[in-house]
C-alpha positions in Angstrom: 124.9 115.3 85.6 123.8 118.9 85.2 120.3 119.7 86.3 119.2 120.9 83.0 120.6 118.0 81.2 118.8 115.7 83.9 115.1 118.1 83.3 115.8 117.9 79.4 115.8 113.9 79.8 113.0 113.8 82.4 110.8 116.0 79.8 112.0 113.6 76.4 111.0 110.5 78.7 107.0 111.9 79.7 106.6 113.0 76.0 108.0 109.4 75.0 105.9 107.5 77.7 102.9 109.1 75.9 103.7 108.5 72.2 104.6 105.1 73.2 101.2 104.6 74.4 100.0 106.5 71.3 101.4 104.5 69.2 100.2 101.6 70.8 96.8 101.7 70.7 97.1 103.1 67.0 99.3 100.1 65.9 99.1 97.3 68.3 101.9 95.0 68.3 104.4 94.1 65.4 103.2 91.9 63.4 106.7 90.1 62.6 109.9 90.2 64.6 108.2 91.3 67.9 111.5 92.5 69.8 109.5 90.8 73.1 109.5 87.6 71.1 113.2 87.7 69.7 114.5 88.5 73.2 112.5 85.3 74.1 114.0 83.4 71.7 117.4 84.5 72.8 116.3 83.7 76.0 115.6 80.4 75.3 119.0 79.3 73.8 121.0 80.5 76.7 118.6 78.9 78.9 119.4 74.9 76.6 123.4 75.8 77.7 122.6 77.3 80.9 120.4 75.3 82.6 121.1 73.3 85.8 119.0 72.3 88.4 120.3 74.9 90.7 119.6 78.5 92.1 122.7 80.2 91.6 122.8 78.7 87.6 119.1 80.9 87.0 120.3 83.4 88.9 123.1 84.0 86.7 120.8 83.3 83.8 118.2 86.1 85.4 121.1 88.7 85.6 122.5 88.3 82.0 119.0 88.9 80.2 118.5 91.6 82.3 121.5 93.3 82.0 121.9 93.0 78.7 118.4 95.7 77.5 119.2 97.3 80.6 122.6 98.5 78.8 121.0 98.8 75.7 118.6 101.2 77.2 121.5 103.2 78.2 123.2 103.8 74.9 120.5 106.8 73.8 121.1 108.7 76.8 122.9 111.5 75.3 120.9 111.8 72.3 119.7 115.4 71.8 116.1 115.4 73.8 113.9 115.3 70.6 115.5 112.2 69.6 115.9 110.6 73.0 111.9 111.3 73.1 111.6 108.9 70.1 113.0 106.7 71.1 111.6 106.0 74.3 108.7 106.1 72.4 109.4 102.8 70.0 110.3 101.1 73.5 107.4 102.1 74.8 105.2 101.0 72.0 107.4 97.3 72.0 106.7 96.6 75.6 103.5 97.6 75.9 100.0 95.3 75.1 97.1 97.3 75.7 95.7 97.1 72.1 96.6 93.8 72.2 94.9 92.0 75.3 92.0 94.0 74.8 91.7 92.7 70.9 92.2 89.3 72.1 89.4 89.6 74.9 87.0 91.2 72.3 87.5 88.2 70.3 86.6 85.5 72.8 83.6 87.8 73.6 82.7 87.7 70.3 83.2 83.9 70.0 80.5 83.6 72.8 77.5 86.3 71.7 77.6 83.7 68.4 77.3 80.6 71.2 80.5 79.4 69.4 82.1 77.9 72.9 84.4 75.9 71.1 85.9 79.1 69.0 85.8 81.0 72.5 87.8 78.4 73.9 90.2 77.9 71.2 90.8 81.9 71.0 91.0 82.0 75.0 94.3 80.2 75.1 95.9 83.1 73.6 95.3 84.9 77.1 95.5 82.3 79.8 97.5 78.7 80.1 95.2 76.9 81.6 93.3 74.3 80.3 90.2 75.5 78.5 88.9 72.7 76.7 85.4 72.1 79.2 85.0 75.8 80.3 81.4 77.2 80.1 80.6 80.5 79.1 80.6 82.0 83.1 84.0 80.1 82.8 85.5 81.4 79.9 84.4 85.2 81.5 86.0 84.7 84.1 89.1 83.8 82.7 89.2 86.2 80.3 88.4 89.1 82.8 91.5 87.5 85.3 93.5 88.0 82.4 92.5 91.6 81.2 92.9 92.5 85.0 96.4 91.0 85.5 98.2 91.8 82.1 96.7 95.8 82.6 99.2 95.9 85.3 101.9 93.7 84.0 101.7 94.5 80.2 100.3 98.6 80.9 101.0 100.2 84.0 104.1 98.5 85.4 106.4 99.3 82.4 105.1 102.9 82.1 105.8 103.4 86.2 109.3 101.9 85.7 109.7 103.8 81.8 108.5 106.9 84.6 111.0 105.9 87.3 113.8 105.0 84.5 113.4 105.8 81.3 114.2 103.6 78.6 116.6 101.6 80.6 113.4 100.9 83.1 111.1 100.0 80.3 113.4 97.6 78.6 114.7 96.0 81.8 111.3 95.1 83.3 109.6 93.6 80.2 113.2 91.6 80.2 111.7 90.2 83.8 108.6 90.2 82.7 109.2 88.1 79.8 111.5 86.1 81.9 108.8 85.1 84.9 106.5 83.6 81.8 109.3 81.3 80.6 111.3 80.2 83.4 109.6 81.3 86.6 106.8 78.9 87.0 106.3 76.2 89.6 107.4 72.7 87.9 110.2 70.4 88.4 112.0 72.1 85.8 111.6 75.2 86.6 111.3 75.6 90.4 115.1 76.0 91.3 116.6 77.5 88.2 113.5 80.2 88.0 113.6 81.0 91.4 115.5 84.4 90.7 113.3 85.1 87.5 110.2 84.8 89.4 111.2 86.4 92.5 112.8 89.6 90.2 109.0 89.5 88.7 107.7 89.7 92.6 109.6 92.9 93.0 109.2 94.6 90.2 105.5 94.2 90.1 104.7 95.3 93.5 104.4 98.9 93.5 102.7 98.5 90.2 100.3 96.2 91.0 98.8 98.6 93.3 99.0 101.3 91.8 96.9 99.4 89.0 94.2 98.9 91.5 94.1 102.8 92.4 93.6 103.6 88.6 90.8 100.7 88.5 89.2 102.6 91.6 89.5 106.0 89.3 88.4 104.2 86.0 86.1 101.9 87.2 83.0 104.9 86.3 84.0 104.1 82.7 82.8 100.5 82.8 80.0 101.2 84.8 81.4 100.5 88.1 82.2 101.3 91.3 85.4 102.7 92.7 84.4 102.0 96.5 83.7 98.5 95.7 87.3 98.3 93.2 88.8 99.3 96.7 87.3 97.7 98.9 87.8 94.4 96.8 91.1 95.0 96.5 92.0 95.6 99.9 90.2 92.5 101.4 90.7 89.9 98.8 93.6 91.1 96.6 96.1 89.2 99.4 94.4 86.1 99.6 95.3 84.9 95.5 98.3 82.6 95.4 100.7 85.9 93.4 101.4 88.6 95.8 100.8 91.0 92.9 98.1 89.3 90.6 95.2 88.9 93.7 95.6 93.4 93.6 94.3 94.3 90.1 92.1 91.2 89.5 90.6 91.9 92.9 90.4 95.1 92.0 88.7 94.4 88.7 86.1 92.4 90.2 85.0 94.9 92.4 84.3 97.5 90.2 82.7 95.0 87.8 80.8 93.5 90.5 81.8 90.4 89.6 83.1 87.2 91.4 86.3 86.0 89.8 88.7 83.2 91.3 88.0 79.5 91.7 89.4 76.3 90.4 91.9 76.3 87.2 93.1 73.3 86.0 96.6 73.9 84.2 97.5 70.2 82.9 99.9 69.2 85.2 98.0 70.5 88.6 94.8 72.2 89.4 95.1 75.0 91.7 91.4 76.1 94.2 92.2 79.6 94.0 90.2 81.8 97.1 86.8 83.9 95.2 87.8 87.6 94.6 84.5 89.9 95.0 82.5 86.7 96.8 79.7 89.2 96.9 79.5 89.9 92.8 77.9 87.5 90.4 79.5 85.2 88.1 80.6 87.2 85.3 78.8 87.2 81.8 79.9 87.5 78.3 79.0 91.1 78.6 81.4 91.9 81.3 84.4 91.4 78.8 83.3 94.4 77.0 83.1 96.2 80.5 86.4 94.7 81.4 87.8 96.0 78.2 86.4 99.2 78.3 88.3 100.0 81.6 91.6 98.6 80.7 91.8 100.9 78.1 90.6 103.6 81.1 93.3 102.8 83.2 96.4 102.7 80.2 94.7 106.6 79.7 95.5 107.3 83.2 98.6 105.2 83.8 100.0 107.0 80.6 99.1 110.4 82.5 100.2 109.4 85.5 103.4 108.1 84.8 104.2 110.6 82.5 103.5 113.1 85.3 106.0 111.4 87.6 108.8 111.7 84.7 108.0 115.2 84.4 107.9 116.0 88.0 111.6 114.3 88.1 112.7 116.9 85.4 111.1 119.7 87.7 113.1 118.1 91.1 116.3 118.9 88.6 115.0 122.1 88.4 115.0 122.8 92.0 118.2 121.8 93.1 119.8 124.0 90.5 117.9 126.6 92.1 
């Protein structure tokens, strides 16, 4: 490809990357046909003819719905730049959740300033799957904050790095694994052979991510009224010991700049899982600490969307220099 069709694209993608994000937090989600939810859908019918109790079947099953937006990321390549900027920008705005997970935390905060634990608890099952039903305020914090913390990386940051890295074809194809790791890739006897691929595709492509997310909680965390030595710190010594090797990073990283202790026993129906304490130091988070919690998610989507939008530009300017 000639270096200044390859810059061209690299400058369409940052531009995109930002509107998406833009657009985003302007509009939140689609309210009907979701393409995240019609892909799941989709997902879910190949999965009743696919299914077998077997690696190789999910792995197969893994590969098709990834493929499949991968290729449909590729179709706009060679749209003039103006236009391939748009349209990275409406698959920006479909992957991403900032406005989202931060409306839904507000709400269970809001729940729990009116001491309405039942409503809290009802509206924190829209963030987490486990069992709420007994949680106590310091409880239902907690949850809510793990869940802020994770789904900034997952939901935020991970598809603007891979938009960055890829363009459309990386946004599309990692909210394809993303989606995938929620559905099929959890530990049960269903699931723990034919969603071995899913969740293991979800392992890689969150890595980098995931840690980067932690680095942008260090640089955010003055916006909540934290501490970014402590966001670090946290991170590096407690972010490994969480069952994910991704979702200990950011929610380790959250706590520490919160100063707050997150981790501890979940119960999800069909086991309960004694999860190591992240930030042992902090306190026991408070209703307050949502709004803090919150308040640097929407931090760190500002300066993931810089970021990664910086890295797709600085591809365009590599172009650059080996035309030169």
């Amino acid at each position: 490809m000639p270096a200044r069709r390859r810059q061209r694209r690299a400058r369409a993608t940052a531009i995109g990357l930002l509107a998406g994000v833009a657009l985003d937090q302007l509009a939140g989600d689609p309210r009907r046909g979701h393409p995240v939810a019609l892909f799941g859908a989709a997902a879910g019918r190949l999965e009743a003819r696919m299914w077998r109790d077997d690696r190789t079947a999910g792995t197969g099953y893994a590969a098709l719905l990834i493929a499949a937006p991968l290729v449909i990321g590729l179709l706009p390549r060679n749209l003039p730049a103006p236009w391939l900027a748009a349209v990275t920008a409406v698959g920006a705005w479909t992957v991403l959740g900032s406005r989202s997970l931060s409306a839904e935390a507000d709400r269970v905060a809001a729940h729990l300033r009116r001491g309405d634990l039942p409503a809290a608890r009802e509206q924190l099952t829209h963030l987490v799957g486990r069992r709420t039903g007994f949680l106590d305020e310091a409880e239902i914090a907690r949850a809510t904050i793990e869940s802020v913390a994770e789904n900034t990386s997952d939901a935020v940051v991970a598809p603007l790095l891979w938009g960055a890295a890829a363009g459309l074809p990386g946004l599309l194809a990692y909210r394809a694994v993303n989606t995938l790791d929620a559905m099929v890739g959890h530990h049960s006897p269903r699931y723990e052979n034919f969603g071995w691929a899913s969740a293991r595709a979800d392992d890689v492509a969150n890595y980098l991510p995931a840690r980067l997310t932690a680095v942008l909680t260090a640089m955010a965390a003055p916006a909540a009224g934290g501490d970014w030595r402590a966001a670090l710190s946290v991170a590096r010594a407690d972010g490994r010991r969480h069952p994910s090797p991704n979702a200990g990073v950011p929610e380790a990283a959250f706590a520490g700049a919160l100063g707050v202790r997150l981790g501890g026993r979940n119960d999800y129906g069909s086991h309960v899982e004694d999860r190591p304490l992240l930030g042992g130091r902090g306190r026991a988070p408070r209703v307050d600490d949502i709004a803090r919690a919150t308040r640097l998610s929407r931090a760190i989507t500002l300066a993931a969307a810089l970021t990664c939008a910086a890295i797709a530009a600085v591809r365009g300017t590599g172009a650059r220099s080996e035309a030169d």
